[in-house]
C-alpha positions in Angstrom: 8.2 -15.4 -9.5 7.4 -15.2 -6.0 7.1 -18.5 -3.7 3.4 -19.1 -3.9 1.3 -21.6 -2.3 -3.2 -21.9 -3.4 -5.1 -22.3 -0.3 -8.4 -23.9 -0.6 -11.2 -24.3 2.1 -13.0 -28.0 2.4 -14.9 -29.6 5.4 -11.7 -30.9 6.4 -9.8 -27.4 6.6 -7.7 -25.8 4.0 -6.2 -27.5 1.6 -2.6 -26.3 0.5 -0.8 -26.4 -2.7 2.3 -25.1 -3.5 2.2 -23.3 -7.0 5.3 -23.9 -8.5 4.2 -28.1 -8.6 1.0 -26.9 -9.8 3.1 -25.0 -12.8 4.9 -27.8 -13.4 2.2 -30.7 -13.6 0.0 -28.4 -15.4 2.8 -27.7 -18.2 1.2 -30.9 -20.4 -2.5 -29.8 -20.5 -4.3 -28.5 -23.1 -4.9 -24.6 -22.6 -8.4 -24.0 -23.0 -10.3 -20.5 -23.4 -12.4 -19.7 -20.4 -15.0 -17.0 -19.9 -14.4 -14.2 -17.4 -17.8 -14.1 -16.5 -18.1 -18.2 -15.7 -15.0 -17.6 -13.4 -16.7 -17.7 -9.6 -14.2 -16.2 -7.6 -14.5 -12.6 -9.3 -17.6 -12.2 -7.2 -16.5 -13.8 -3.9 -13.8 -13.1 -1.3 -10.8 -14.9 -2.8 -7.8 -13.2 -1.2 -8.5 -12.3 2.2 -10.2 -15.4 3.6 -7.7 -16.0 6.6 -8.8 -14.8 10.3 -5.5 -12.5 10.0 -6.3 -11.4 6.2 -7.7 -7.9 6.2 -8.8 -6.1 3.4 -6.2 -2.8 4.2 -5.2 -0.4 1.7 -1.8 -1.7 2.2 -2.7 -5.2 1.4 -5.2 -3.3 -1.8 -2.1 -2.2 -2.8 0.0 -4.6 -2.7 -2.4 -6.5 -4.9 -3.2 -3.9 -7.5 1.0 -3.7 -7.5 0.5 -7.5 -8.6 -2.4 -7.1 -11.0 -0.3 -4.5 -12.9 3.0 -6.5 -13.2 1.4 -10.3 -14.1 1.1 -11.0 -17.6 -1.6 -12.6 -19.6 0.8 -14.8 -21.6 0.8 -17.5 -19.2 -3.0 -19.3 -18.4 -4.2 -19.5 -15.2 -4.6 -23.1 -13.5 -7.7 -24.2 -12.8 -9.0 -27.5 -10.6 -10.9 -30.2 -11.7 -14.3 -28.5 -10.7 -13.2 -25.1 -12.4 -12.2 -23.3 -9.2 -9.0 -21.0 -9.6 -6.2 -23.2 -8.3 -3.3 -20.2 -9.5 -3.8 -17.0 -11.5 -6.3 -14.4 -9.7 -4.1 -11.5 -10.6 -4.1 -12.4 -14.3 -7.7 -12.7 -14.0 -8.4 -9.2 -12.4 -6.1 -8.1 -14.4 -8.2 -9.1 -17.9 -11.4 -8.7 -16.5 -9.8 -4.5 -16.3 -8.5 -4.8 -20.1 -11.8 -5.3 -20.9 -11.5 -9.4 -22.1 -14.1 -10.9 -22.0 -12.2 -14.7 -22.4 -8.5 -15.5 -20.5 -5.9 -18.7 -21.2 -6.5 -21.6 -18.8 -5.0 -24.7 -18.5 -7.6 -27.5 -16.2 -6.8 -30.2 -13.7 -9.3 -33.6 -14.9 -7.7 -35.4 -11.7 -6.5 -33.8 -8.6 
Protein backbone atom coordinates (compact mmCIF):
# COMPACT_ATOMS: atom_id res chain seq x y z
CA UNK A 1 0.00 0.00 0.00
CA UNK A 2 1.00 3.39 -0.65
CA UNK A 3 2.23 5.85 2.31
CA UNK A 4 -1.06 7.62 2.94
CA UNK A 5 -1.81 10.33 5.27
CA UNK A 6 -6.19 11.70 5.90
CA UNK A 7 -6.27 15.35 5.88
CA UNK A 8 -9.17 16.92 7.57
CA UNK A 9 -10.23 20.70 7.63
CA UNK A 10 -11.25 22.21 11.36
CA UNK A 11 -11.33 25.93 12.53
CA UNK A 12 -7.90 25.34 13.59
CA UNK A 13 -6.46 24.18 10.06
CA UNK A 14 -6.10 20.74 8.76
CA UNK A 15 -5.81 18.13 10.73
CA UNK A 16 -3.40 15.20 9.65
CA UNK A 17 -3.35 11.55 10.14
CA UNK A 18 -1.23 9.23 8.93
CA UNK A 19 -3.18 6.06 7.57
CA UNK A 20 -1.16 3.24 8.34
CA UNK A 21 -1.81 4.19 12.50
CA UNK A 22 -5.31 4.62 11.61
CA UNK A 23 -5.11 0.77 10.13
CA UNK A 24 -3.55 -0.29 12.87
CA UNK A 25 -5.76 1.19 15.86
CA UNK A 26 -8.75 0.54 13.94
CA UNK A 27 -7.80 -3.42 13.57
CA UNK A 28 -9.94 -4.10 17.02
CA UNK A 29 -13.24 -2.47 16.12
CA UNK A 30 -16.29 -3.96 15.26
CA UNK A 31 -16.88 -3.67 11.30
CA UNK A 32 -20.21 -2.30 10.84
CA UNK A 33 -22.28 -2.07 7.45
CA UNK A 34 -22.78 1.44 6.35
CA UNK A 35 -25.01 2.86 3.68
CA UNK A 36 -23.54 4.38 0.51
CA UNK A 37 -26.00 6.85 0.38
CA UNK A 38 -25.48 8.12 4.33
CA UNK A 39 -21.72 8.48 3.34
CA UNK A 40 -21.33 12.68 2.92
CA UNK A 41 -18.33 12.90 1.10
CA UNK A 42 -19.72 11.25 -2.26
CA UNK A 43 -21.40 14.58 -2.81
CA UNK A 44 -18.76 17.00 -1.70
CA UNK A 45 -15.17 17.81 -2.89
CA UNK A 46 -13.14 15.22 -0.94
CA UNK A 47 -9.90 14.95 -3.00
CA UNK A 48 -8.95 18.11 -4.33
CA UNK A 49 -9.39 20.47 -1.44
CA UNK A 50 -5.69 21.91 -1.26
CA UNK A 51 -5.03 25.45 -2.99
CA UNK A 52 -2.48 23.28 -5.27
CA UNK A 53 -5.10 20.31 -5.81
CA UNK A 54 -6.66 20.61 -9.23
CA UNK A 55 -9.16 18.54 -10.61
CA UNK A 56 -6.85 17.64 -14.04
CA UNK A 57 -7.43 14.73 -16.08
CA UNK A 58 -4.14 13.57 -14.98
CA UNK A 59 -4.96 13.73 -11.37
CA UNK A 60 -8.95 12.01 -12.75
CA UNK A 61 -6.82 9.43 -13.74
CA UNK A 62 -4.67 8.75 -11.46
CA UNK A 63 -7.69 8.32 -9.21
CA UNK A 64 -9.87 6.19 -11.35
CA UNK A 65 -6.30 3.99 -11.72
CA UNK A 66 -6.91 3.76 -7.73
CA UNK A 67 -10.62 3.08 -7.71
CA UNK A 68 -10.03 0.17 -10.11
CA UNK A 69 -7.11 -1.49 -8.15
CA UNK A 70 -8.64 -1.09 -4.25
CA UNK A 71 -10.50 -3.87 -3.04
CA UNK A 72 -13.67 -4.11 -1.09
CA UNK A 73 -12.39 -6.71 1.32
CA UNK A 74 -10.97 -4.37 3.62
CA UNK A 75 -13.70 -1.55 5.43
CA UNK A 76 -13.09 1.80 5.15
CA UNK A 77 -12.31 3.90 8.53
CA UNK A 78 -14.50 6.15 9.56
CA UNK A 79 -14.27 9.06 12.58
CA UNK A 80 -16.19 9.37 15.40
CA UNK A 81 -18.83 11.72 13.70
CA UNK A 82 -19.00 9.30 10.57
CA UNK A 83 -16.74 11.35 8.31
CA UNK A 84 -14.32 9.15 6.02
CA UNK A 85 -11.05 9.12 7.88
CA UNK A 86 -9.47 6.26 5.00
CA UNK A 87 -11.15 4.46 2.21
CA UNK A 88 -12.67 6.98 -0.54
CA UNK A 89 -11.53 4.80 -3.36
CA UNK A 90 -13.22 1.76 -2.02
CA UNK A 91 -16.22 3.84 -1.63
CA UNK A 92 -16.28 5.17 -5.28
CA UNK A 93 -15.47 2.15 -6.15
CA UNK A 94 -18.92 0.34 -4.59
CA UNK A 95 -21.00 3.09 -5.11
CA UNK A 96 -19.86 2.00 -9.38
CA UNK A 97 -20.64 -1.83 -8.57
CA UNK A 98 -23.78 -0.89 -7.83
CA UNK A 99 -23.78 -1.58 -3.65
CA UNK A 100 -25.84 -0.08 -2.08
CA UNK A 101 -24.00 -0.90 1.66
CA UNK A 102 -19.81 -1.08 2.06
CA UNK A 103 -17.64 -2.56 5.33
CA UNK A 104 -16.73 0.06 7.81
CA UNK A 105 -14.96 -0.06 10.83
CA UNK A 106 -15.83 3.50 13.37
CA UNK A 107 -13.62 5.57 15.59
CA UNK A 108 -16.03 6.14 19.18
CA UNK A 109 -12.90 8.35 20.55
CA UNK A 110 -10.48 10.20 18.47
Amino acid sequence: MRKQYHFQPSKNGFYAWDVDILVEKSKELPQISIPLNAIKELDENFWYQGPDANPTCRSLAEHFRLVNETNLKYPIILSKDGRIMDGMHRVVKALLLGNKTIKAVQFIVE
